[in-house]
Structures are given as structure tokens and as C-alpha cells.
N, C-alpha and C positions, 0 to 999 in steps of 0.2 A: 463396327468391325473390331474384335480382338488383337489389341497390339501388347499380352504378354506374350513376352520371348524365355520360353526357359533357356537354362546352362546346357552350352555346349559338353560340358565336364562328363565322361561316362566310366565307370569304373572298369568298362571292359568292350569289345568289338562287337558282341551280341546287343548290348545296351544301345551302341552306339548307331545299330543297326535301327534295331525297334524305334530308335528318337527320330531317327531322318522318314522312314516310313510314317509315324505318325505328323511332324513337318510335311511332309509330301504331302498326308491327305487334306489338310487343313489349304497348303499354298492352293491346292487345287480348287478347292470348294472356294474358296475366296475369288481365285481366278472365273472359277462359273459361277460365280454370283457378279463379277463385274462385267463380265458378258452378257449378261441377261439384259443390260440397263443400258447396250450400245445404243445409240441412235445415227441411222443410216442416213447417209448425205443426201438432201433431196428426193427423199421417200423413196432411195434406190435399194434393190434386193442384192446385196453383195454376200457374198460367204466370207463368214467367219475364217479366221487363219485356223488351221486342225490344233487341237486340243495337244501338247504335251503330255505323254505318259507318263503316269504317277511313277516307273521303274528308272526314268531318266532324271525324272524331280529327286528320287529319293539317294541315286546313285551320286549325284553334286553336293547335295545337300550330307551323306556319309561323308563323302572325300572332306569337305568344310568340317565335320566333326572330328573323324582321324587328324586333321590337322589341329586342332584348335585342342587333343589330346595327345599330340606328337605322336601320335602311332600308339600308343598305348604300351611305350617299352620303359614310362618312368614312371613315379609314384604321379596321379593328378594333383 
């Protein structure tokens, strides 16, 4: 598993956008790869909890940028 973390630092709100959508797609795919690998209690068939949309991953993961770039109303 890849554990580099780029900078939250983005020079502007479109930047900051594109980073969290790119975050999203990777949390995801990390996410469906450690599902693949559950192993069910006693060889029972249970269902999976529903997947998280990549537009809710990506919306927490902007707000965490805006923040960590104050809003983007100073110099970063």
C-alpha cells in the first residue's frame, strides 16, 4: 500500500478541488481492495456495508484542504 501523503497547500480552490477528487479516488480503491480480502465469520454470506461515494469522500477530504489553506484568503 502507498503511504505518500502529498501537501494539503494548494494555490487556489480549483487546485484544491482536483487534490481531494484525486484523494478520493485512491481512499476508494484502497478501500476496495481491503474488501476484497474480508473473511466472513464462519463461512457465513453476509453483505458488505454499501460502498461510500467517491463525491462524499471527496467533499470531507476539500473541506480538510480549505481548512489546512484557511479559505484560501491569505498568501499559503
Amino acid at each position: 500500500m502507498k503511504s505518500d501523503f502529498p501537501s494539503l497547500i494548494t494555490s487556489n480552490t480549483q487546485a484544491g478541488l482536483t487534490l481531494a477528487g484525486q484523494l478520493a479516488d485512491s481512499l476508494q480503491a484502497q478501500i476496495k481492495q481491503a474488501n476484497a480480502h474480508v473473511e466472513r465469520p464462519g463461512g457465513m454470506n453476509y453483505l458488505l456495508p454499501a460502498p461510500v461515494p467517491k463525491e462524499i469522500i471527496a467533499g470531507i477530504l476539500f473541506y480538510a484542504i480549505a481548512t489546512a489553506n484557511r479559505g484560501w484568503t491569505s498568501k499559503a
